[in-house]
C-alpha positions in Angstrom: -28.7 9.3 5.3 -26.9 12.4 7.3 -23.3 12.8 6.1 -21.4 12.8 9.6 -17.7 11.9 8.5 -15.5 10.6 5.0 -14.4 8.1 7.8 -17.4 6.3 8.0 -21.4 6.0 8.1 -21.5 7.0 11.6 -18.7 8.9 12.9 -15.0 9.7 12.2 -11.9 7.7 13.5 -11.3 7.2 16.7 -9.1 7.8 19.0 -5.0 6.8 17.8 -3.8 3.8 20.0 -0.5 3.3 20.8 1.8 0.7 18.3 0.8 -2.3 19.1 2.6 -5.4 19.2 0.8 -7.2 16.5 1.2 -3.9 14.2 4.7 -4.5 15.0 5.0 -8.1 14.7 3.9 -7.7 10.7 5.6 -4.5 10.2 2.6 -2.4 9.6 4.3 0.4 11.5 6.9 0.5 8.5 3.9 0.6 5.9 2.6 3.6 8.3 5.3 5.3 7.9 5.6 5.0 4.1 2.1 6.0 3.6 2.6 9.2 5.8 6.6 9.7 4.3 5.0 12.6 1.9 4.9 15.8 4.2 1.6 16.5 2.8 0.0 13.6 4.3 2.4 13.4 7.7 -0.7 14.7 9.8 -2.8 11.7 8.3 -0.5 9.2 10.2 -3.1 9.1 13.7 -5.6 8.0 11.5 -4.1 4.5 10.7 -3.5 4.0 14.5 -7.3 4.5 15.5 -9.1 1.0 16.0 -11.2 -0.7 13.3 -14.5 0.4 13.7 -16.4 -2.5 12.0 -16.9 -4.5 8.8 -19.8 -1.5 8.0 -16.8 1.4 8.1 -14.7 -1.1 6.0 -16.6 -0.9 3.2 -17.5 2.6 3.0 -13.5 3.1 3.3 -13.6 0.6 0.3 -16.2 2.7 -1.9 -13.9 5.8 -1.3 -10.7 4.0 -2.4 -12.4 2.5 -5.3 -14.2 5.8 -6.6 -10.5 7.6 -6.6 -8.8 4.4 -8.1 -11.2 4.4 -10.7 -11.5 8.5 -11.7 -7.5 9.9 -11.7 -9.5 13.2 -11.8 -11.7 13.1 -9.2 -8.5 12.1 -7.5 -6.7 15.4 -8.5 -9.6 17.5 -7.5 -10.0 15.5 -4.2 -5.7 16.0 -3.4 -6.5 19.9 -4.7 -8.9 20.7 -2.5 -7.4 18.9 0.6 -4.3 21.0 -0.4 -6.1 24.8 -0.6 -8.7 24.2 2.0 -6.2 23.4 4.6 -3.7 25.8 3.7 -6.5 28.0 4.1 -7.8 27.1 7.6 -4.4 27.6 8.4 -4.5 31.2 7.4 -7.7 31.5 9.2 -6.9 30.2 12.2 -4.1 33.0 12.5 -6.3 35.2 11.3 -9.3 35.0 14.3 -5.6 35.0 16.7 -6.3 38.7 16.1 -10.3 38.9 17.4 -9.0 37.6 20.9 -9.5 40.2 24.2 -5.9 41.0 24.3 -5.4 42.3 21.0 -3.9 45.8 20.0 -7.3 47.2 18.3 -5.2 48.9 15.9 -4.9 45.3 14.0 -8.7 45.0 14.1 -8.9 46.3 10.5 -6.0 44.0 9.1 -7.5 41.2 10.4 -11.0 42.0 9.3 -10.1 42.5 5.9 -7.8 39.1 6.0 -11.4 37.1 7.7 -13.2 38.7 4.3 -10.2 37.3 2.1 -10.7 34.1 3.7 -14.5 33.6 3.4 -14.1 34.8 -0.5 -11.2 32.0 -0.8 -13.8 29.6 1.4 -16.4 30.3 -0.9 -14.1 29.7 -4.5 -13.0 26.6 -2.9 -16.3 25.1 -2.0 -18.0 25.9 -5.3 -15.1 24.3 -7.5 -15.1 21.1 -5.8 -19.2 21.1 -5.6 -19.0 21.6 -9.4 -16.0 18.4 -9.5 -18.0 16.3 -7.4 -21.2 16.8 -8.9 -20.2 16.0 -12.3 -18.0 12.3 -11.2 -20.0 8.9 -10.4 -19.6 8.6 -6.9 -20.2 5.8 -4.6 -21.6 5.9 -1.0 -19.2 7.6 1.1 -18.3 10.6 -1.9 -21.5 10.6 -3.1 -22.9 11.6 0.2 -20.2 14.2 1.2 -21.2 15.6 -2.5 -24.7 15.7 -1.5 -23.9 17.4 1.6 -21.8 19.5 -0.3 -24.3 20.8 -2.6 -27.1 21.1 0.2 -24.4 23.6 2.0 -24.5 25.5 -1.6 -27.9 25.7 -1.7 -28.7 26.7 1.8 -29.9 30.1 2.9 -27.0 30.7 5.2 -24.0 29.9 2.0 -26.4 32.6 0.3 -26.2 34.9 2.3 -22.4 34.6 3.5 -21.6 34.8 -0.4 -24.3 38.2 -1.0 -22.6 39.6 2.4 -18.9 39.0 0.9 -20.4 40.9 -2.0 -22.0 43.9 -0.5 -19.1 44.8 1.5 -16.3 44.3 -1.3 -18.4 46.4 -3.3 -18.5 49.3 -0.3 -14.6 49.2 0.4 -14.0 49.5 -3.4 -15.3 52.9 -3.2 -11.9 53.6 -0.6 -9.4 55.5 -2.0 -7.0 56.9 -0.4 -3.6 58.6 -0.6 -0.4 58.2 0.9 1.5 61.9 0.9 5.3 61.7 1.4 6.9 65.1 2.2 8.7 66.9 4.4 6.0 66.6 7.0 6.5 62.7 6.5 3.8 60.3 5.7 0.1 61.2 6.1 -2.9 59.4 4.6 -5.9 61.4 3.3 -8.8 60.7 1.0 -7.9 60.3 -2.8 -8.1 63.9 -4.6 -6.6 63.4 -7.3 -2.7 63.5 -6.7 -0.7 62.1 -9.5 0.8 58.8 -8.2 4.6 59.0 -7.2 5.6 56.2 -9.1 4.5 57.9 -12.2 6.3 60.5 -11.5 9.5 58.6 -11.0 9.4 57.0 -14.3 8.6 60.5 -16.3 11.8 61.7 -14.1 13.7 59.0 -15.7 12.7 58.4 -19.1 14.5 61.2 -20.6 17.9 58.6 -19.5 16.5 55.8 -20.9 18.6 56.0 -24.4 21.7 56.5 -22.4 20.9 53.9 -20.3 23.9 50.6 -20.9 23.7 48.7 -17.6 21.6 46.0 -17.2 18.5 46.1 -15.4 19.5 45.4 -11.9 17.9 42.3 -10.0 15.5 44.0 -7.5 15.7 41.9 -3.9 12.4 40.3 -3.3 9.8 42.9 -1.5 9.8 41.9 2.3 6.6 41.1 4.0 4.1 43.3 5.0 4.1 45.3 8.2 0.9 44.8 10.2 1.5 47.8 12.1 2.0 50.1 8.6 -1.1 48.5 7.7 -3.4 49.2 10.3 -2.2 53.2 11.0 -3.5 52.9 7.2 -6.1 51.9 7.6 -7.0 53.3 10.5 -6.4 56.7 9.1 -8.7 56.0 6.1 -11.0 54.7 8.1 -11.9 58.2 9.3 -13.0 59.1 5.7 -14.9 56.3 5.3 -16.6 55.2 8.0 -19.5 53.3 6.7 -17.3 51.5 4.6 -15.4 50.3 7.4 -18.5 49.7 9.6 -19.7 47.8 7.0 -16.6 45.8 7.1 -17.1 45.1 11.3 -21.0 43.9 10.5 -19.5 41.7 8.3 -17.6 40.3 10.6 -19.3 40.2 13.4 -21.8 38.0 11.5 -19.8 35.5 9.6 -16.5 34.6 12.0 -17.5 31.3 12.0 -18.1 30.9 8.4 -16.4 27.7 8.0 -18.8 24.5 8.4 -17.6 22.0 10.0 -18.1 19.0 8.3 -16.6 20.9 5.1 -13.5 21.6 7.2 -13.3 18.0 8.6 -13.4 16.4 4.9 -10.1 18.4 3.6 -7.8 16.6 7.1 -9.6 13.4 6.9 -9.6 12.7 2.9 -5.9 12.7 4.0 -6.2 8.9 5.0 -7.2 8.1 1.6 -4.6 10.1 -0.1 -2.0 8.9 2.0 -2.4 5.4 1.2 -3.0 5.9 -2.4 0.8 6.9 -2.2 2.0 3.7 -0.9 0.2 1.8 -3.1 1.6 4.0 -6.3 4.9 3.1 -5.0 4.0 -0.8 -4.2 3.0 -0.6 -7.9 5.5 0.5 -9.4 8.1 -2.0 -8.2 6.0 -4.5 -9.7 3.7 -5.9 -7.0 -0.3 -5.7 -7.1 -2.6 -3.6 -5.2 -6.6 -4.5 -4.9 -9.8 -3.8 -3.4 -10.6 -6.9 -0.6 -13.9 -8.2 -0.5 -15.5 -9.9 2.7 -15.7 -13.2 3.0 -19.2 -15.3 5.0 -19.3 -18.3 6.7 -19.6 -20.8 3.8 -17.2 -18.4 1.5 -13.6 -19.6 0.7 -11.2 -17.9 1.6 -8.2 -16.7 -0.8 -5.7 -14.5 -1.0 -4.4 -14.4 -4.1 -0.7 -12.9 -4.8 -0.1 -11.5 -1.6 2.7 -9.7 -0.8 4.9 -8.4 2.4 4.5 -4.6 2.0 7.9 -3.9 3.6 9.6 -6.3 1.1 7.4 -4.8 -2.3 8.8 -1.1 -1.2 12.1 -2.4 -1.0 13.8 -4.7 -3.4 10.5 -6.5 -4.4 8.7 -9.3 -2.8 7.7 -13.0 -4.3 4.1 -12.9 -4.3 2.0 -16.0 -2.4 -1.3 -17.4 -2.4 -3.4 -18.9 0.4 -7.2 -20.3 0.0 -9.3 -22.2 3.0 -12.2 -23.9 2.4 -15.6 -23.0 4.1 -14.8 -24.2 8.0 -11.1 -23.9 7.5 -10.0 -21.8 10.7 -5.9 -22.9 10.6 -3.4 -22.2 8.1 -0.2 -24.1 9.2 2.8 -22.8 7.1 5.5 -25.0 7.0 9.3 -24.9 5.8 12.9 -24.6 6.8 14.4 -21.9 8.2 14.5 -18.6 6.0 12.4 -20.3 3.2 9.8 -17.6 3.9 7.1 -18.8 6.1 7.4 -15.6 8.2 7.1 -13.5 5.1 3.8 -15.2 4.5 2.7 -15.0 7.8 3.5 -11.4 7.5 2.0 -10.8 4.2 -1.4 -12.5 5.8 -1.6 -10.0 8.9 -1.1 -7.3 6.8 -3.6 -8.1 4.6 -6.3 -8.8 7.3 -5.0 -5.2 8.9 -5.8 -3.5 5.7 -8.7 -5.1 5.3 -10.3 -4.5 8.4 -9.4 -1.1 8.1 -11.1 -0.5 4.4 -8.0 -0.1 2.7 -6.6 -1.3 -0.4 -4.8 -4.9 0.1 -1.1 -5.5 -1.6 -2.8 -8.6 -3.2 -3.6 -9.4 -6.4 -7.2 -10.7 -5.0 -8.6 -11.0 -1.5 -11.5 -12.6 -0.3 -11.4 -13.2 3.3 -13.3 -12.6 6.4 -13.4 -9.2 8.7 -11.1 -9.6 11.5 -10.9 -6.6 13.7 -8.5 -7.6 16.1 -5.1 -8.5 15.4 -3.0 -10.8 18.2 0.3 -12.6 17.8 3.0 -14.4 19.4 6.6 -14.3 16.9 9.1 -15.0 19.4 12.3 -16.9 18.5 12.3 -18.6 21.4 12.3 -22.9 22.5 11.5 -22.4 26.1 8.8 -24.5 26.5 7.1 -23.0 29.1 8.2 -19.5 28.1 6.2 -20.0 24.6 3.2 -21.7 25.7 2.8 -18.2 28.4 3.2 -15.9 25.3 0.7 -17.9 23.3 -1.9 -18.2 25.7 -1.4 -14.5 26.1 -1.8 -14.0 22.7 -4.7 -16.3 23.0 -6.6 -14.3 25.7 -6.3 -11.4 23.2 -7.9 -12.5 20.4 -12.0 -12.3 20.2 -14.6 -13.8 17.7 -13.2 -11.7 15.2 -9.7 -12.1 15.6 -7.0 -12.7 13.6 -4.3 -14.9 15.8 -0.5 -15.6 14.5 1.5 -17.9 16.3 5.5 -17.8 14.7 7.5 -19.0 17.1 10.0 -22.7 17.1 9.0 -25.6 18.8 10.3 -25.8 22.3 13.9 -27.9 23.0 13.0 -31.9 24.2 12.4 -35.2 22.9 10.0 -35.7 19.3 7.1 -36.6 21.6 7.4 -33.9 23.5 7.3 -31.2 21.1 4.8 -33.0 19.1 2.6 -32.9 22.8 3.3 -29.3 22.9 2.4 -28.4 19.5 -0.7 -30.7 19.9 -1.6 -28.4 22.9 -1.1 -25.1 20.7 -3.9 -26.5 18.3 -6.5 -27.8 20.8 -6.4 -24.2 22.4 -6.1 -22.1 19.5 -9.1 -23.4 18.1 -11.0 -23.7 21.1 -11.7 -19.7 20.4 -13.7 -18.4 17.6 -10.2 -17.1 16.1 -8.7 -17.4 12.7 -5.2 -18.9 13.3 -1.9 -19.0 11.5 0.5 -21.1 12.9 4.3 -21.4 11.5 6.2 -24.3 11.4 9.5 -26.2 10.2 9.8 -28.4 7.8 8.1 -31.2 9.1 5.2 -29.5 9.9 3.0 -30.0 13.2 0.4 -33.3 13.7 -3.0 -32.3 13.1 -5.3 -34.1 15.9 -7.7 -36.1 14.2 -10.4 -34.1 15.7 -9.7 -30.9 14.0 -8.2 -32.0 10.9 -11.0 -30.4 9.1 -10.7 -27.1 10.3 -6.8 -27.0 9.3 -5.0 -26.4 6.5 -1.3 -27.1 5.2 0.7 -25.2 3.7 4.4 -25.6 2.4 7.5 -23.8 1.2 9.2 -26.4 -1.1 12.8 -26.4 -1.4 14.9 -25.6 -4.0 16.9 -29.0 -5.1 18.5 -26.9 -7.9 20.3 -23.9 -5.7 20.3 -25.6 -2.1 20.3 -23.0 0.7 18.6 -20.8 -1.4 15.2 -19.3 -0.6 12.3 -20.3 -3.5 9.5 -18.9 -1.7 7.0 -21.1 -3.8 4.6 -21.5 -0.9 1.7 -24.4 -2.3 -1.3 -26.0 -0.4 0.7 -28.9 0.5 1.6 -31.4 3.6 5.2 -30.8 4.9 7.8 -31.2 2.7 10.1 -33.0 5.3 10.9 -36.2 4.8 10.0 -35.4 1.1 12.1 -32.6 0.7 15.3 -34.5 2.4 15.0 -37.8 0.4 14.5 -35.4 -3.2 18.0 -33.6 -2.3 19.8 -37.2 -1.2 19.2 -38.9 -4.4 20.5 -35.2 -6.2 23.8 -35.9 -4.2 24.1 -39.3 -4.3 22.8 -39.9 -0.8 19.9 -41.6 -1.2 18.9 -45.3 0.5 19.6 -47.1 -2.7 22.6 -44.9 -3.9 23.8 -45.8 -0.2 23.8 -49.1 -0.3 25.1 -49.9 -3.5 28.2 -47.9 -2.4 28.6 -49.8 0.9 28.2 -52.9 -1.2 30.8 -51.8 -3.7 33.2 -50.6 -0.8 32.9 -54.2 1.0 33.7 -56.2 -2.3 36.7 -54.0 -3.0 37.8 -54.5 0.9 36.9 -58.2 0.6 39.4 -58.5 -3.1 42.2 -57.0 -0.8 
């Protein structure tokens, strides 16, 4: 197969997007900008805003990741040569600023020998990762970059740039030239055998040296070099040795384009990759796990295993959670009281089917779930009725076949029956489309309609009877905790039915004795 891009099979990333909501909404933009913090991968940061391009992409993404996971120096050769070939591309490109039509020719020279530094640098460059790459077991999306890599070495073209970069080196080696200082000034002539003036200055001096009891002044630094001294330079030698300097122009004039590229294209893009890898060595580090996600089919279940909120495990560390559906589960309803963590979870699950979709590593300690390329939510704290059902069908009209769908917001204000109509109106709909839902929920939960009780499943934070008000984040596969949950902390206070009457019985017979 023809390499085209370390993006993907077929082509590179697309176009960046703008934030969107849902990106937002499970604070992807924060993991973003955590994975671009590190100035060397700041540039990378478009690439995480182009759109998924399919569960194909995903998993050469995933073959990358796993190759430099697995090989910490592959990785090191792979950050290396990211590092050196765009610093030097950089150089370059300042470098052919010189061949434009308005240019003084008097910097032609300067910036023909700087083009020939650059191809030799090119050529170092591309040879020492060849060499890395061809000695490392690489999977799909390496391993054809590498045979890329070493086609471009063997080809007739490489050959001949490197034999050119040879010949004329070889030719301007034979310049030498001197640089007379009297009281004519400065003139440059062919070599002839002067004695170099720094020699002479250190026989002047050597006769001092014994008396010598100062120490060595600290010599300023030697200030850049001035393009304009350089080219009269060589401009005047360049009358002595003209076919060296011709030799030079040919050069150039054949090889000003000497970088390929696909070649050039690798050192930006690897970037994504390396940029990540960063946010996960940090995620790691706090404690929390990082892993490879695997795609889920139809008759699959679906776990997550561990999963963490990203902005939570780069800050102060983040309870990890676990979610499975069975085959033909399509709703996860998380239920709990306010701050026990359901919108953590909810969170933690878009991020997950974000980094999934997008081939990169998943803050999960397993995940096995289905690609979703399209990412729609609805998390507004709102209990206007009508207000929320218009964000959710919006939300709904957003999300395709392969669409991940969130839906975080409270029930509306209004009677029991009517919140249970309107959350019974939420399901119906939401499962109407081919969408993967998450719904959120309080403590009692929603009422599944009997009709689609086998595509949901519940889910519960429990709450902690020891350390009320506190947040246990101990989410299990479990109905809603409600009624549950409140009679567990009555009977821990004394509250409970039993507890309650015995009290009122005991408060009547002392009433009654008086």
């Amino acid at each position: 197969m023809e390499y085209r891009s370390i993006l993907g099979p077929d082509a590179g990333a697309g176009e960046p997007q703008e934030m969107t909501e849902a990106l937002h909404d499970g604070r992807i933009d924060s993991l973003i900008d955590a994975a671009a913090q590190d100035p060397r991968w700041a540039e990378a940061r478009p690439l995480f805003l182009a759109a998924t391009a399919g569960e194909r992409t995903a998993e050469w993404r995933l073959g990358v990741f796993s190759d430099l996971m697995a090989d910490p120096a592959l990785r090191r050769s792979v950050e290396s040569f990211s590092h050196d070939l765009s610093a030097l591309l950089d150089d370059l490109a300042a470098v052919l600023e010189h061949f434009g039509p308005a240019t003084a020719a008097s910097l032609d020279d300067v910036s023909r020998l700087a083009l020939l530094s650059c191809a030799e640098r090119w050529c170092t460059l591309v040879e020492r990762f060849e060499e890395a790459l061809h000695s490392a077991h690489l999977g799909e999306g390496l391993g054809s970059f590498a045979r890329y890599l070493a086609r471009y070495c063997a080809a007739d073209s490489y050959l001949r740039l490197k034999d050119d970069i040879a010949h004329t080196k070889k030719l301007l080696g034979y310049v030498q030239c001197s640089l007379l200082v009297d009281d004519m000034g400065m003139r440059v002539r062919k070599y002839q055998g002067e004695p170099a003036l720094s020699r002479g200055l250190e026989d002047l001096i050597r006769p001092f040296e014994p008396y010598e009891t100062k120490p060595e002044p600290e010599w300023p630094a030697p200030a850049a070099a001035d393009p304009a001294m350089d080219a009269a330079v060589l401009e005047a030698a360049s009358r002595d040795f003209g076919d060296q300097f011709r030799a030079l122009q040919t050069f150039c004039e054949r090889h000003t384009a000497f970088a390929d590229e696909k070649i050039a294209r690798f050192a930006w893009d690897v970037r994504f990759y390396l940029a990540w890898l960063t946010l996960t060595d940090k995620v790691q580090e706090k404690g929390s796990p990082v892993s490879l996600p695997t795609f889920a089919g139809a008759d699959d279940i679906v776990e997550l295993k561990d999963v963490c909120d990203g902005a939570l495990a780069l800050g102060d560390g983040c309870v990890p959670m676990t979610v499975t559906l069975a085959p033909g589960e399509r709703l996860a309803v998380i239920s709990g009281r306010p701050h026990s963590g359901r919108t953590t979870a909810a969170r933690a699950i878009i991020q997950a089917v974000w980094c999934a979709s997008m081939g990169l590593p998943v803050l999960a300690r397993k995940a096995h779930l289905p690609y979703r390329g399209t990412l729609s939510t609805w998390m507004q704290d709102t209990h206007d009725a009508k207000h929320g059902m218009a964000g959710i069908r919006g939300a709904l009209a957003g999300a395709g076949e392969d669409a991940l769908l969130v839906l975080d917001c409270p029930a509306p204000s209004g009677s029991p029956s009517d919140q249970l109509a309107f959350t019974e109106l939420i399901l119906e709909e939401a499962l109407a489309s081919a969408a993967s839902v998450v719904v959120t929920a309080g403590p009692d939960g929603v009422t599944i309609p009997d009709g689609l009780a086998h595509a949901c499943a519940s889910f519960a934070f429990a709450d902690d009877t020891e350390h009320p008000g506190a947040r246990s984040l101990k989410l299990a596969r479990h109905a809603p905790w409600g009624m549950e949950s409140a009679h567990a902390m009555a009977e821990r206070y004394g509250l409970g039915t039993e507890q309650l009457k015995a009290r009122i019985a005991a408060n009547r017979q002392g009433a009654d004795a008086e």
